[in-house]
VOBA-781277 format. One record per residue (C-alpha): residue number from 0; residue in three letters; y, z, x. Coordinates in pm, 1 decimal, always signed. Layout:
# VOBA-781277
(NUM, ALA, (Y, Z, X));
...
//
This chain:
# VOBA-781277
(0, UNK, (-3522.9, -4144.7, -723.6));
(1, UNK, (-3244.5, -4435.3, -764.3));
(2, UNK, (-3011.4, -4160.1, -534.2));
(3, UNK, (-3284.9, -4132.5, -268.5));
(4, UNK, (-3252.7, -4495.8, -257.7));
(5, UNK, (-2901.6, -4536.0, -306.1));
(6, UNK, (-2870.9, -4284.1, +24.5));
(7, UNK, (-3168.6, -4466.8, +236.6));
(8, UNK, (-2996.6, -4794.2, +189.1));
(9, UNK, (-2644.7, -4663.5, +300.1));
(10, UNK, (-2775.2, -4474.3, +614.8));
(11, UNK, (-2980.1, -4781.4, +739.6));
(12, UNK, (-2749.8, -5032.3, +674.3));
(13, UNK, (-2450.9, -4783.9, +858.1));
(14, UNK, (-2722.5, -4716.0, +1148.1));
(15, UNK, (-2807.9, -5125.0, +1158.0));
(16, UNK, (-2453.9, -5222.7, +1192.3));
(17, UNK, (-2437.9, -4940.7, +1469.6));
(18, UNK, (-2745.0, -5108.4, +1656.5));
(19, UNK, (-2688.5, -5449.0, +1604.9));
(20, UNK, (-2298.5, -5411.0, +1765.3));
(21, UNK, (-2470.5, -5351.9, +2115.8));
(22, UNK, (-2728.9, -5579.3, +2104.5));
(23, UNK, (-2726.2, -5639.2, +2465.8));
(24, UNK, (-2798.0, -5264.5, +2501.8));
(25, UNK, (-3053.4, -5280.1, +2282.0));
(26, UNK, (-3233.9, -5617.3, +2428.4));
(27, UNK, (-3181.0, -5388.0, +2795.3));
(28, UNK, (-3378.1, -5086.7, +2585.5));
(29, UNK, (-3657.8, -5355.9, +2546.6));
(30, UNK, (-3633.2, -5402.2, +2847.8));
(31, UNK, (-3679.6, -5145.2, +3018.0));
(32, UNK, (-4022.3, -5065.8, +2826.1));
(33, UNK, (-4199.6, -5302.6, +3069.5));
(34, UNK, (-4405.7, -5089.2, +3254.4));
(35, UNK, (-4714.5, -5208.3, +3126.4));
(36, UNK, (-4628.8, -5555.1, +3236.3));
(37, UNK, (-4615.7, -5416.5, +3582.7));
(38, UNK, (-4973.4, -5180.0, +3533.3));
(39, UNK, (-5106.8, -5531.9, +3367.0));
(40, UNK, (-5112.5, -5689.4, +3770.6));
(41, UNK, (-5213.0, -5389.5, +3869.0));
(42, UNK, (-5519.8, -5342.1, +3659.3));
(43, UNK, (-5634.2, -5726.9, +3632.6));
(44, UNK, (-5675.2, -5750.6, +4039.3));
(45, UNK, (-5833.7, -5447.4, +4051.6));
(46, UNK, (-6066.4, -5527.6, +3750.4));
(47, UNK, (-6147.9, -5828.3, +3995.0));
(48, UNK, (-6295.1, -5632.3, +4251.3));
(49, UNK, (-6463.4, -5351.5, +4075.9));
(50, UNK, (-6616.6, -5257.0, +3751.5));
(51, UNK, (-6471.2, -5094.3, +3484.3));
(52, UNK, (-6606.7, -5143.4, +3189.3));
(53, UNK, (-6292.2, -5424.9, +3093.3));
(54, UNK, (-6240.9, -5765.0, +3239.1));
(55, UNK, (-5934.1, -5878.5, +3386.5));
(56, UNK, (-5862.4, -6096.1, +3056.1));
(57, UNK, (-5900.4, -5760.6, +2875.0));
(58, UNK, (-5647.3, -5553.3, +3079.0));
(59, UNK, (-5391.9, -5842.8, +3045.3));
(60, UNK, (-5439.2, -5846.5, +2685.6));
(61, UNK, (-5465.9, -5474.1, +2683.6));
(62, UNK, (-5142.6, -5373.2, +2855.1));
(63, UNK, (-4952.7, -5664.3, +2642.2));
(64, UNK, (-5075.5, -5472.7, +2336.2));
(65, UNK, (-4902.4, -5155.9, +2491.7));
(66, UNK, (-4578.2, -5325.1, +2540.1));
(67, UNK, (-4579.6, -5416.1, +2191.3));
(68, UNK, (-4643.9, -5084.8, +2030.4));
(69, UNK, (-4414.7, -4906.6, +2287.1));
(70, UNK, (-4154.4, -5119.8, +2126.5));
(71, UNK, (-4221.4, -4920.8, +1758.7));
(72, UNK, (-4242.0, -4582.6, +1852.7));
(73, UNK, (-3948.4, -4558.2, +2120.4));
(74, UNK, (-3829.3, -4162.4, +2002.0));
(75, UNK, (-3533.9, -4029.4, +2133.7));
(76, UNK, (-3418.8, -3715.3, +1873.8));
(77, UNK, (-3435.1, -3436.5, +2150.8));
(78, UNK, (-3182.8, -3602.8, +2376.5));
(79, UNK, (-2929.9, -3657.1, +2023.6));
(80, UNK, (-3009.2, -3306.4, +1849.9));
(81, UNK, (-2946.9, -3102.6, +2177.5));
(82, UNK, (-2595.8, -3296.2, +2199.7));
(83, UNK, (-2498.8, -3176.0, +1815.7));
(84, UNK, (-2570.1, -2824.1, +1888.5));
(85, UNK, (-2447.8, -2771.2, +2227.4));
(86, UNK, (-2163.8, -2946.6, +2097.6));
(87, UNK, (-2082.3, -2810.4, +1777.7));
(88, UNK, (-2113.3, -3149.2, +1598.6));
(89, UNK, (-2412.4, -3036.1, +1392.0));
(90, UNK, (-2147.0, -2832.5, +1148.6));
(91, UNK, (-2060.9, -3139.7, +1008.5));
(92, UNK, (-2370.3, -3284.7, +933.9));
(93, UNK, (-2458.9, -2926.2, +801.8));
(94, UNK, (-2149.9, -2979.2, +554.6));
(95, UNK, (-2335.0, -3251.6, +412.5));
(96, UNK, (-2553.9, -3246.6, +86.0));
(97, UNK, (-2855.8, -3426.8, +327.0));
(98, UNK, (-3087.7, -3273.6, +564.9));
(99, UNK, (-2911.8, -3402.4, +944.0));
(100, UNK, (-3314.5, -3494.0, +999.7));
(101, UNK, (-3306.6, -3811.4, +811.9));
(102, UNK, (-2987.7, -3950.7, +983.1));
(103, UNK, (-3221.6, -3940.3, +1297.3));
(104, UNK, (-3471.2, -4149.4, +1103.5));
(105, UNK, (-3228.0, -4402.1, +984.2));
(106, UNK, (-3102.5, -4450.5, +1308.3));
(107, UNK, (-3444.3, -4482.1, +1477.1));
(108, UNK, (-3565.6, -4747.1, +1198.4));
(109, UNK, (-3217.6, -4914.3, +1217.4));
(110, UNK, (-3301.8, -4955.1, +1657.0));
(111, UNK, (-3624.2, -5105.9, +1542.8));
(112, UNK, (-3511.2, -5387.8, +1307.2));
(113, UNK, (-3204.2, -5437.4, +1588.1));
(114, UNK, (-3473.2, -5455.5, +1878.8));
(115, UNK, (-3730.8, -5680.0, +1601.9));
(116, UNK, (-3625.2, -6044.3, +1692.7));
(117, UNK, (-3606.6, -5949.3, +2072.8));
(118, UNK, (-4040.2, -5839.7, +2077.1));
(119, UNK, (-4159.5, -6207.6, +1985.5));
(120, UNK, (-3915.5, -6366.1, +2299.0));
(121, UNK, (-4044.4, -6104.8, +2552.5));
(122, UNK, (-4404.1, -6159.6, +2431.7));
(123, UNK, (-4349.0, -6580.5, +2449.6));
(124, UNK, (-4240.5, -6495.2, +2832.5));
(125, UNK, (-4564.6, -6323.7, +2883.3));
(126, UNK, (-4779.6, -6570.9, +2727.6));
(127, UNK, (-4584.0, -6862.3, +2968.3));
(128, UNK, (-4692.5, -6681.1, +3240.6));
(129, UNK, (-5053.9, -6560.7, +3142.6));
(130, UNK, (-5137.7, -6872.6, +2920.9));
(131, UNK, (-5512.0, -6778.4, +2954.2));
(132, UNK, (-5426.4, -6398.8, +2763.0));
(133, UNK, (-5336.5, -6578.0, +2441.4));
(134, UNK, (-5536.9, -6428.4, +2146.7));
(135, UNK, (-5505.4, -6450.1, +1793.8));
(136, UNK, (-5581.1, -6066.3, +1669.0));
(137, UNK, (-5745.7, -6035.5, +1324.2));
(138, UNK, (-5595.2, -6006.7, +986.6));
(139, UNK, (-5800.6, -5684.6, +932.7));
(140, UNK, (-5688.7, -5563.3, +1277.2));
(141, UNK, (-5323.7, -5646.8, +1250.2));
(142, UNK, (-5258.6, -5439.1, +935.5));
(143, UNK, (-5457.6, -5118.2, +1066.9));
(144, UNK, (-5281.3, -5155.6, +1416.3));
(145, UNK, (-4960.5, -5170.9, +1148.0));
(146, UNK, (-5069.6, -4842.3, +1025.3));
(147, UNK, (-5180.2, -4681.9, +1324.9));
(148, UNK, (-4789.2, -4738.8, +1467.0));
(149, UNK, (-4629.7, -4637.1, +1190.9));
(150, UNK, (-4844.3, -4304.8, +1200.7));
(151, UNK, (-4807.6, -4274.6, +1590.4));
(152, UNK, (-4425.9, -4308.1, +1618.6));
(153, UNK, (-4389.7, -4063.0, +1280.9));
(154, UNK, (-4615.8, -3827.4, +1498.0));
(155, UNK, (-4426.1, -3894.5, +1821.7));
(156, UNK, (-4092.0, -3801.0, +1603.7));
(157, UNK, (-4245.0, -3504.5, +1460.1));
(158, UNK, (-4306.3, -3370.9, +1784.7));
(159, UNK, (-3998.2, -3491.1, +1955.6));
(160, UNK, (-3801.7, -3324.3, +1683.3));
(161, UNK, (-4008.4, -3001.3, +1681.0));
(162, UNK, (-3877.4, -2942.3, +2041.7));
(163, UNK, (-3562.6, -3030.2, +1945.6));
(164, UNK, (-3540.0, -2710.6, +1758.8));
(165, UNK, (-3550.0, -2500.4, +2095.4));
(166, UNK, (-3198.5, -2616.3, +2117.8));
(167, UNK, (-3088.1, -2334.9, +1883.0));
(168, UNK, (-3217.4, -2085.0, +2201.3));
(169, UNK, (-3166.7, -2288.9, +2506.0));
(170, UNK, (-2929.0, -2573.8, +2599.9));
(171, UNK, (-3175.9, -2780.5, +2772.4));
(172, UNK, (-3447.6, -2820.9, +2522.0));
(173, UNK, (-3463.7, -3170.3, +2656.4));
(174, UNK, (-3638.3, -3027.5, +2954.7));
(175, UNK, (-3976.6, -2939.7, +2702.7));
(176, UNK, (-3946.7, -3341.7, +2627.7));
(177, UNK, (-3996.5, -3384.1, +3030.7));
(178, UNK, (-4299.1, -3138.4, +3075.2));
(179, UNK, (-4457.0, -3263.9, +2770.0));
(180, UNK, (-4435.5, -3608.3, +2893.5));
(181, UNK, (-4625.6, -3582.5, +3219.5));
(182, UNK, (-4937.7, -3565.1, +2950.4));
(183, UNK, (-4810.8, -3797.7, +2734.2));
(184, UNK, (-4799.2, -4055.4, +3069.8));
(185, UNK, (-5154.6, -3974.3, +3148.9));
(186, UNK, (-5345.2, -3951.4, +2830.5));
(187, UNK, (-5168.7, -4190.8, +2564.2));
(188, UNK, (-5338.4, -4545.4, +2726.7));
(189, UNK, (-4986.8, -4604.1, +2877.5));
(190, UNK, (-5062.1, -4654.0, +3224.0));
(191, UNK, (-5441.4, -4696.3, +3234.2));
(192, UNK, (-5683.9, -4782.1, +2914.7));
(193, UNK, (-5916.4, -4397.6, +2809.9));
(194, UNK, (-6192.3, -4657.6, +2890.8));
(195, UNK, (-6169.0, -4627.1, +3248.6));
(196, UNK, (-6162.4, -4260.0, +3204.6));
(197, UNK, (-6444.6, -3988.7, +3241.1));
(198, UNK, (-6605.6, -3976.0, +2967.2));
(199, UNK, (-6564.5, -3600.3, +2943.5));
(200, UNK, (-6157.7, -3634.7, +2986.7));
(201, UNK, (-6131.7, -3904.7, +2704.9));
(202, UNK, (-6348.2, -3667.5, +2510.7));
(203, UNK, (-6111.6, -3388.7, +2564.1));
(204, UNK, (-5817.9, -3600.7, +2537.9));
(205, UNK, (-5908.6, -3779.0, +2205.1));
(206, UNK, (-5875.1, -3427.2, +1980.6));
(207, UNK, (-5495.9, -3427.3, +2166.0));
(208, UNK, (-5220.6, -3645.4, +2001.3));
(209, UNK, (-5124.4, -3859.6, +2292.1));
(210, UNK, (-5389.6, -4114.6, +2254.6));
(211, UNK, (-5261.8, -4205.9, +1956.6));
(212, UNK, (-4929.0, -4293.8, +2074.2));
(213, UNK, (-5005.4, -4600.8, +2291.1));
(214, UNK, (-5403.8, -4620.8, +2314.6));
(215, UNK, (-5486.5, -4585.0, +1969.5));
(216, UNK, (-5281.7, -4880.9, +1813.8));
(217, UNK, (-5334.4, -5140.8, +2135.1));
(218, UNK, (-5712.2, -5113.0, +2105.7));
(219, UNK, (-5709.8, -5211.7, +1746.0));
(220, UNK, (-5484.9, -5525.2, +1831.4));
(221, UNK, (-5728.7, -5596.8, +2063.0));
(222, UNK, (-6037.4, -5514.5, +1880.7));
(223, UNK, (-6178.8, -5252.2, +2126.1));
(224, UNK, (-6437.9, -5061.4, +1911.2));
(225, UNK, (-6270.4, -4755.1, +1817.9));
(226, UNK, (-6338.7, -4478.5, +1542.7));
(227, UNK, (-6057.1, -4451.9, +1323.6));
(228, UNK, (-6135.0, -4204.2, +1047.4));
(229, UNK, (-6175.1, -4005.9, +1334.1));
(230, UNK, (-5855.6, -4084.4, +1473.1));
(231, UNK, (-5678.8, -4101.8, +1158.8));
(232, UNK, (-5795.1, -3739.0, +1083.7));
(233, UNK, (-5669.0, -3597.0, +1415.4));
(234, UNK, (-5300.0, -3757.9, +1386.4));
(235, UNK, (-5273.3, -3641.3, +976.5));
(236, UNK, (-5375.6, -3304.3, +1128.9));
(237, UNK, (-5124.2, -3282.6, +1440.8));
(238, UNK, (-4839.0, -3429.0, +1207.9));
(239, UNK, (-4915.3, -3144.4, +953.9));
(240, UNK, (-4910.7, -2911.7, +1215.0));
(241, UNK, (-4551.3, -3004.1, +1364.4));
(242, UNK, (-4419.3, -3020.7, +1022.0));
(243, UNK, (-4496.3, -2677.6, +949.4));
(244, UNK, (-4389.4, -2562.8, +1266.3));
(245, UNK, (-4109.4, -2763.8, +1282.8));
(246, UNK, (-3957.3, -2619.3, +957.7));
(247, UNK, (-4053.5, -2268.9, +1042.9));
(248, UNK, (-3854.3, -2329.4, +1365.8));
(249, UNK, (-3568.7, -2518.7, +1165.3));
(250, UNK, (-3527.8, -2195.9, +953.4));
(251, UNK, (-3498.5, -1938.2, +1168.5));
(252, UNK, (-3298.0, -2154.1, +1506.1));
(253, UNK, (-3030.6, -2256.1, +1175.4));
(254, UNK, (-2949.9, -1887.9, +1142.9));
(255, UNK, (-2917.3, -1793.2, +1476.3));
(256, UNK, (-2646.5, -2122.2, +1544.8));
(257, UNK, (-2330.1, -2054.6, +1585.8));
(258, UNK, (-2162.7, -2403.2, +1667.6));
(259, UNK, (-1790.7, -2486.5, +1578.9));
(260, UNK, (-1708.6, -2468.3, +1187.8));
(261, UNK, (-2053.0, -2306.1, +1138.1));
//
């Protein structure tokens, strides 16, 4: 146990150091995540002239709540795997008595606590310019929304890194990230709260795993009723699922690689 440690410690503080050396990248990252800002104006004038089911105060405070988890559970394996196998650089990692997997881990934690101190600056802007959005969430509902993002962006990984695998058979596996996210855009809360939804589609899109991603978290900032054994069950079961898969995939793409030194 002290090793596993010993080895967590080292790969996050290498990764950190990594991150925090381009912090203007990383502050541009943050940046760039502010789509929901955008869909916020969007929603709150329409909201204004019709009915659905929010008020414009709730779509502000909504799509605020997005920005903020989109900032945890940022994933971008696929892109970083395909580049070690097409390139051979995945024989070195293989060399190595750690699975390459939790170098991708370290280095997505690491981007977090780099991007951490740039979330509550980005969120003050907001609030200066929508002074009436200002909430204070619940204790209660901080810590499960705390949960509920840790879960979604170990989830989003999982998946992420299950397609990742394709790159043993194909050197654009990066192109499954792109079909899969044309669902992920539509069904994870990211551009429109599953309340404004047909109630058969968010049926039909609550036993998926996008939800979960974006939607899931943001409504329990907010408070929006939600059932989260429910939701809790469906993510434990999708994670298990890529896991399995994921190694089953890892096994047999590892013995058909053929990269430089392997």
């Amino acid at each position: 146990m002290k090793w596993l440690f010993k080895q967590a410690k080292a790969l996050l503080s290498v990764y950190y150091a990594h991150m925090v050396e381009y912090r203007a990248e990383v502050f541009l990252w943050a940046l760039s995540g502010s789509l929901p800002i955008i869909l916020m104006g969007v929603w709150t004038t329409a909201a204004g002239e019709g009915n659905f089911g929010l008020e414009p105060i709730d779509f502000a405070r909504y799509f605020i709540s997005v920005f903020i988890v989109r900032q945890f559970i940022v994933v971008w394996v696929i892109w970083e795997f395909e580049k070690e196998v097409v390139e051979g650089k995945l024989s070195f990692a293989l060399l190595q008595p750690i699975d390459p997997v939790w170098r991708h881990v370290a280095m997505h934690l690491s981007e977090r606590f780099a991007r951490l101190p740039i979330i509550p600056f980005l969120v003050g802007f907001f609030f200066l310019l929508y002074p009436e959005a200002i909430w204070f969430p619940s204790i209660p509902n901080i810590f499960l929304c705390i949960i509920a993002t840790a879960m979604a962006f170990t989830l989003r990984f999982l998946l992420q890194y299950t397609l990742a695998m394709f790159a043993f058979w194909t050197e654009r596996a990066a192109a499954l990230e792109q079909i899969y996210f044309l669902f992920y855009l539509f069904l994870s809360g990211l551009i429109a709260p599953l309340e404004v939804f047909p109630p058969l589609v968010r049926e039909i899109a609550l036993w998926t795993p996008f939800p979960y991603f974006i939607h899931f978290p943001a409504a329990l900032i907010m408070g929006l009723p939600v059932n989260f054994q429910q939701a809790m069950s469906v993510m434990l079961a999708w994670g298990v699922l890529f896991f399995f898969l994921n190694r089953w995939l890892w096994r047999r793409g590892i013995k058909k690689y053929s990269g430089m030194g392997a």
